[in-house]
Z-matrix of the N, CA and C atoms (Angstrom, degrees):
N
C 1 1.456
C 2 1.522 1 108.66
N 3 1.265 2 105.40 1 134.80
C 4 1.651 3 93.57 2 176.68
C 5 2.008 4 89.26 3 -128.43
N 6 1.497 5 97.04 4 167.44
C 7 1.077 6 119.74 5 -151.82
C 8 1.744 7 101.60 6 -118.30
N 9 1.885 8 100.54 7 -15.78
C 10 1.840 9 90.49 8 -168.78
C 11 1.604 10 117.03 9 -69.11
N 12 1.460 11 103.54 10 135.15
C 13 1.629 12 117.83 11 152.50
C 14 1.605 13 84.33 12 95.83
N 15 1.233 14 143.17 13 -7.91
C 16 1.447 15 138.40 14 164.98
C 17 1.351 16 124.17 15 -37.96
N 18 1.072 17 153.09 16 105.15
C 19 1.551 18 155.95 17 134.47
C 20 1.558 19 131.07 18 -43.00
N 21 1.140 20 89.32 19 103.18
C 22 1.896 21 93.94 20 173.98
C 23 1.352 22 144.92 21 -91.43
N 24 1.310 23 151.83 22 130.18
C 25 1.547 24 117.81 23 165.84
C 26 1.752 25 85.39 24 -143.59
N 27 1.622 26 99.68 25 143.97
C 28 1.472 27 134.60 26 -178.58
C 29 1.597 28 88.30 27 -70.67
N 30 1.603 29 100.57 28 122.63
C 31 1.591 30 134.75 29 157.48
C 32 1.589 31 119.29 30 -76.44
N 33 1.459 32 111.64 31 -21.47
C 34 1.402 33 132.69 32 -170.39
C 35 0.988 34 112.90 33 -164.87
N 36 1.796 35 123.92 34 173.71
C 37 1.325 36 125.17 35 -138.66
C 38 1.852 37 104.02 36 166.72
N 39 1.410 38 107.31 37 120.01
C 40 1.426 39 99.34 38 174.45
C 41 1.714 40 99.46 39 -74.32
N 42 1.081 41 126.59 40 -167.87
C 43 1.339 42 154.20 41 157.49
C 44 0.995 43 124.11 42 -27.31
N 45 1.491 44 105.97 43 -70.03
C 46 1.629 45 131.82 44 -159.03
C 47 1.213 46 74.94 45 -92.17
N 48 1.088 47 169.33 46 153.21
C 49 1.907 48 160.39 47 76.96
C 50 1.323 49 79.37 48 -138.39
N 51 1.371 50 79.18 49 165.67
C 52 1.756 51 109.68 50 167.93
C 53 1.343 52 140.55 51 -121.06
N 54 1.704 53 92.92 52 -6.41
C 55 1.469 54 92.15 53 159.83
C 56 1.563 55 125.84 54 -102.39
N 57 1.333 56 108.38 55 162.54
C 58 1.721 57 128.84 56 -170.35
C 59 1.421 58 112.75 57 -120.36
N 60 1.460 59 115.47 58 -174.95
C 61 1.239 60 138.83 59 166.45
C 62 1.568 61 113.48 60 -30.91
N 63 1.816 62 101.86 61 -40.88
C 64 1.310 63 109.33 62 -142.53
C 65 1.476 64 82.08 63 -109.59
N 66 1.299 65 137.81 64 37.88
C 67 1.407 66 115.25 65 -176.94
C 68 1.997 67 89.27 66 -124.33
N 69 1.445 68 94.57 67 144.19
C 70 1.550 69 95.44 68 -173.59
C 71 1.404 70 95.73 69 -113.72
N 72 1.619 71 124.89 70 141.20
C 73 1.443 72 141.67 71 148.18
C 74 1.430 73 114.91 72 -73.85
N 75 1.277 74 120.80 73 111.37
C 76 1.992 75 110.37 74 145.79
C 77 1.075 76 99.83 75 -115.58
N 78 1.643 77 107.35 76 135.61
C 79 1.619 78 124.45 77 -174.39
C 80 1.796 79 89.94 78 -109.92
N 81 1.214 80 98.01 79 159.19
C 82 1.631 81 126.24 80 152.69
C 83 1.182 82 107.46 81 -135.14
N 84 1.333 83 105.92 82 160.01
C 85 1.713 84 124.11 83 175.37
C 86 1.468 85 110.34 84 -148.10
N 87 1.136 86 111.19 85 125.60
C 88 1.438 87 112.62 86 168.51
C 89 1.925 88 115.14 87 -118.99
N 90 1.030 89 119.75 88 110.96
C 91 1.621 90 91.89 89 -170.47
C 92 1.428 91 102.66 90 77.13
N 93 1.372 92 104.16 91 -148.32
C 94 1.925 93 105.31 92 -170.30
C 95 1.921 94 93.59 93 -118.83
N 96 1.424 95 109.30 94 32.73
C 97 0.938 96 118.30 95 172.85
C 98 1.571 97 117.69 96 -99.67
N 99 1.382 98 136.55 97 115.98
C 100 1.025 99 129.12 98 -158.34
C 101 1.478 100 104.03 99 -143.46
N 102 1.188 101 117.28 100 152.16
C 103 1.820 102 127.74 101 -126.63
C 104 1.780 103 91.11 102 -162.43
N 105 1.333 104 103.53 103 120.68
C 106 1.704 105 110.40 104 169.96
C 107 1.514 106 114.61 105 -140.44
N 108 1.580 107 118.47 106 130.81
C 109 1.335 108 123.97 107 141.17
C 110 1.323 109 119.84 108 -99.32
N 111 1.822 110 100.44 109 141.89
C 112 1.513 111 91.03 110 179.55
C 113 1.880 112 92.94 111 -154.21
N 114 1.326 113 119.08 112 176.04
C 115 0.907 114 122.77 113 -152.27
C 116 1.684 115 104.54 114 -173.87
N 117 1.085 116 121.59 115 162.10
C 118 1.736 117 139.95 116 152.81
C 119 1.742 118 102.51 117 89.64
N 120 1.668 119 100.07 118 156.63
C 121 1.738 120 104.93 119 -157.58
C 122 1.608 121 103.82 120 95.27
N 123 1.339 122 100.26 121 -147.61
C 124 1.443 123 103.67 122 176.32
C 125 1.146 124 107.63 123 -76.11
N 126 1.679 125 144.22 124 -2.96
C 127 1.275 126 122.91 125 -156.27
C 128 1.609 127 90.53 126 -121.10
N 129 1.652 128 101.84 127 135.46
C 130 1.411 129 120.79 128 174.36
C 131 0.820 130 108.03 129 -75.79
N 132 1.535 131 137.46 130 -47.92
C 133 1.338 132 131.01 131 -173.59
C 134 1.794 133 104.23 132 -155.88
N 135 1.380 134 106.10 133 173.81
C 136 1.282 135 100.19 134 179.29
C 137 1.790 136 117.20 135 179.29
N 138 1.384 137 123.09 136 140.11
C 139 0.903 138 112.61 137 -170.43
C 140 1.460 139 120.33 138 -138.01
N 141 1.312 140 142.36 139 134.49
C 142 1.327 141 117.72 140 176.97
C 143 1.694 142 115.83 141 -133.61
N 144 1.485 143 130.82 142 -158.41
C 145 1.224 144 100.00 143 -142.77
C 146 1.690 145 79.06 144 -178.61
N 147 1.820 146 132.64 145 100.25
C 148 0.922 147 103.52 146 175.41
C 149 1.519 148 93.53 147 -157.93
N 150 1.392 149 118.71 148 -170.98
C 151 1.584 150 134.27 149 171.23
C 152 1.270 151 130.16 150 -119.96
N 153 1.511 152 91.59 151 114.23
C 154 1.551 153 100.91 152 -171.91
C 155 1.488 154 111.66 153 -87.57
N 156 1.473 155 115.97 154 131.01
C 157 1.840 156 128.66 155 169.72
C 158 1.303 157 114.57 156 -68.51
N 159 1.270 158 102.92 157 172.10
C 160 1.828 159 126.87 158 177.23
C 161 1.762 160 93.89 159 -37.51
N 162 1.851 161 115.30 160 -42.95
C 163 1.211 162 90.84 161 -138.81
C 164 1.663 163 77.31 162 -129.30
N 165 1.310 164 103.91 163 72.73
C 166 1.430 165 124.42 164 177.24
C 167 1.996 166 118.56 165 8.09
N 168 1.441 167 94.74 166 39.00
C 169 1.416 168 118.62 167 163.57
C 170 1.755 169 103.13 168 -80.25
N 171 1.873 170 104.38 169 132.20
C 172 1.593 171 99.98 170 177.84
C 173 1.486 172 113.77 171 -124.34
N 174 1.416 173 124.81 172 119.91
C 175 1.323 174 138.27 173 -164.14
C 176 1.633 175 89.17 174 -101.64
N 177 1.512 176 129.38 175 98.80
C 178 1.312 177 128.48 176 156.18
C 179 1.547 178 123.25 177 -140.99
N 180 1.143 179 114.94 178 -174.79
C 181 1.474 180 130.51 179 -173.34
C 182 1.594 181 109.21 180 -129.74
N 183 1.549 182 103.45 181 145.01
C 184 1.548 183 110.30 182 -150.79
C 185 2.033 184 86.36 183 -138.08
N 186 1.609 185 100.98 184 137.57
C 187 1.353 186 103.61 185 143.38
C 188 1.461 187 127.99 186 -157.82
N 189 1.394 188 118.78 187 145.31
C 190 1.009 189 112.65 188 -157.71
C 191 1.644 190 119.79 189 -124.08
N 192 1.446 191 154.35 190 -165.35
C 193 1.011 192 178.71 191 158.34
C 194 1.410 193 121.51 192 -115.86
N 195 1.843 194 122.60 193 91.86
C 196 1.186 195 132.21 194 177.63
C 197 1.444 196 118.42 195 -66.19
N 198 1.278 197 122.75 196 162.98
C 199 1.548 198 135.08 197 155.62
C 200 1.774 199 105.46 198 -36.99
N 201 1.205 200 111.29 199 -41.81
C 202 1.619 201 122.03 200 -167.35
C 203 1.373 202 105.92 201 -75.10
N 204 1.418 203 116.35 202 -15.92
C 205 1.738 204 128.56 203 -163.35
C 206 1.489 205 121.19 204 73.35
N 207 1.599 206 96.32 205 17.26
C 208 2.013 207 98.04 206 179.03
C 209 1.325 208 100.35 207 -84.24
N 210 1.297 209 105.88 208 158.83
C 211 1.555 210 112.92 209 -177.03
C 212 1.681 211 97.74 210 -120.85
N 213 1.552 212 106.41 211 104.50
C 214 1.730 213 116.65 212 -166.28
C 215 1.848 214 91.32 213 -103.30
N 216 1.219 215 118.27 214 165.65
C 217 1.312 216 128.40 215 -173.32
C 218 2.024 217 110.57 216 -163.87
N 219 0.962 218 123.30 217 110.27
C 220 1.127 219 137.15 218 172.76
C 221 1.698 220 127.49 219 -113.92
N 222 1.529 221 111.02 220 -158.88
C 223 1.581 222 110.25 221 -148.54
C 224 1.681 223 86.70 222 -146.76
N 225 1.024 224 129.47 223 133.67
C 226 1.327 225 127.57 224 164.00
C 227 1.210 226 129.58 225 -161.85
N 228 1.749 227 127.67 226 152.17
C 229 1.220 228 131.97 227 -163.29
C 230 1.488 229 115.63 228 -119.76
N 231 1.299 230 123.77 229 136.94
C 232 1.445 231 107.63 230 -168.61
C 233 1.433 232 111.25 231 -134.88
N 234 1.084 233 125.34 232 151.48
C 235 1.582 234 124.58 233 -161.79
C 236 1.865 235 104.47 234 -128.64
N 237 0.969 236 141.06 235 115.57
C 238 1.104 237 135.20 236 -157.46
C 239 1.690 238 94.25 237 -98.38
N 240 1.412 239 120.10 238 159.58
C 241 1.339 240 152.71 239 170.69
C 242 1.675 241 126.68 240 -121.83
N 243 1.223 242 125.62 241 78.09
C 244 1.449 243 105.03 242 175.22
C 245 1.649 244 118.65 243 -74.60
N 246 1.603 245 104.88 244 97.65
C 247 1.332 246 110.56 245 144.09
C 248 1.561 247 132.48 246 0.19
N 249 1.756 248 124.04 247 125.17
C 250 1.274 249 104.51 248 157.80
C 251 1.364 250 134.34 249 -54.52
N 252 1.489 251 113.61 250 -8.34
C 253 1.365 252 110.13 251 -177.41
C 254 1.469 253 106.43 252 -114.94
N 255 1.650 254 110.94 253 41.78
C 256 1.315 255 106.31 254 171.33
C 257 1.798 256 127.65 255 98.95
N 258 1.522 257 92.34 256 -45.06
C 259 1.214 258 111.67 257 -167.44
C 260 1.405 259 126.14 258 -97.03
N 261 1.551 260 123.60 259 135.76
C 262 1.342 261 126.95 260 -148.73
C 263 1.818 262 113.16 261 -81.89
N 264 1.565 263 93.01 262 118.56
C 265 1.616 264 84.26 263 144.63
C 266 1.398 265 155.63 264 -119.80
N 267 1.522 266 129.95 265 142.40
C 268 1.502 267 110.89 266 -159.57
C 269 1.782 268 102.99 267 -104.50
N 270 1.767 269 100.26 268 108.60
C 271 1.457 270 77.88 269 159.65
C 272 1.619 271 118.21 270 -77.94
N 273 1.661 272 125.10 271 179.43
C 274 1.217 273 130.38 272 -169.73
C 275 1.653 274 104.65 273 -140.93
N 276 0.977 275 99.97 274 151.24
C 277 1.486 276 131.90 275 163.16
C 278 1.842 277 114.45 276 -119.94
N 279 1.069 278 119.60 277 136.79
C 280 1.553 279 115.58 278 179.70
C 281 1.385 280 107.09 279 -160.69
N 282 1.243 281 118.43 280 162.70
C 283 1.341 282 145.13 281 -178.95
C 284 1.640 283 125.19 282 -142.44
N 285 1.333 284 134.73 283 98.83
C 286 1.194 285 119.96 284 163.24
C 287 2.199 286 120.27 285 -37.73
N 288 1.130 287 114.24 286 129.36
C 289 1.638 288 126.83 287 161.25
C 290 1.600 289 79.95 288 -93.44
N 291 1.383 290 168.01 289 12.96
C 292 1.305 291 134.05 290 159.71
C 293 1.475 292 99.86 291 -135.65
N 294 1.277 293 117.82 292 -163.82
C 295 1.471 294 136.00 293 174.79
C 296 1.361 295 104.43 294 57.81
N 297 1.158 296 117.46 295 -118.83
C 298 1.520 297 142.16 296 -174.45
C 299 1.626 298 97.93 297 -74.40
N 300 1.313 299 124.18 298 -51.40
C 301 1.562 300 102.89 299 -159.52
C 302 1.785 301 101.87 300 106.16
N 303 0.971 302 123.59 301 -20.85
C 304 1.455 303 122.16 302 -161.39
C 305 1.495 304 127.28 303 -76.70
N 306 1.237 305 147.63 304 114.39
C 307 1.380 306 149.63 305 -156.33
C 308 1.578 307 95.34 306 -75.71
N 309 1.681 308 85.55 307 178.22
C 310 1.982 309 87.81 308 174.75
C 311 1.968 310 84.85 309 169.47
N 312 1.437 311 99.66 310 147.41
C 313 1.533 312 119.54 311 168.24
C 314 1.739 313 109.08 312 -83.16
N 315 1.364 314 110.05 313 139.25
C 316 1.450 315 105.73 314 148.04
C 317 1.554 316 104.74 315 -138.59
N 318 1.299 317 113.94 316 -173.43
C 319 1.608 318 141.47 317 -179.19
C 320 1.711 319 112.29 318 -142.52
N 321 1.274 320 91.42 319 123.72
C 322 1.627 321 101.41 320 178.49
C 323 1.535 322 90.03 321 -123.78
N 324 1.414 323 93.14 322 154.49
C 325 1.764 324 125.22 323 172.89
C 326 1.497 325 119.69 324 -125.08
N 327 1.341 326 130.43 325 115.27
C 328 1.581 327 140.06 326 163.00
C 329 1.373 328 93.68 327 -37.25
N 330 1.223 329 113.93 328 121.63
C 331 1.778 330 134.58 329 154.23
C 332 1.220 331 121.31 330 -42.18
């Protein structure tokens, strides 16, 4: 599975997260090296940084810049879905490394 030039935005969202509707993914991939800016919602900016497997599962680390100006940073796992219409979905697993410490699920969808 490769991940380059892909576009994302989260369909769902535990609680504690911070991203929304309005938050956009662009992935790159080079190798099983995989590279994200993302942005909008509460998050000013954001970047993450991870490795994708045989079976386009992604083990990475994320940090970001809130609306509030905190700088939060987490851990997350992603499980991909190809869509009948082609198009990818990532379920998630996550964990804050700052604030609270507190986990939470999301779901992203290819644009």
């Amino acid at each position: 599975m490769n991940y380059n030039n892909k576009t994302f935005r989260p369909v769902s969202n535990t609680e504690n997260g911070e991203t929304s509707a309005e938050t956009i993914f662009h992935y790159n991939q080079k190798g099983n090296l995989l590279t994200c800016e993302y942005a909008g919602g509460k998050i000013v900016s954001g970047h993450l940084i991870g490795l994708v497997d045989e079976a386009g599962n992604i083990n990475m680390r994320y940090h970001q810049v809130n609306a509030a100006g905190e700088l939060m940073t987490g851990i997350c796992q992603s499980k991909p879905e190809i869509l009948e219409n082609g198009k990818i979905r990532l379920y998630e697993t996550w964990q804050w490394t700052s604030g609270d410490a507190s986990a939470g699920e999301s779901v992203l969808e290819e644009v």
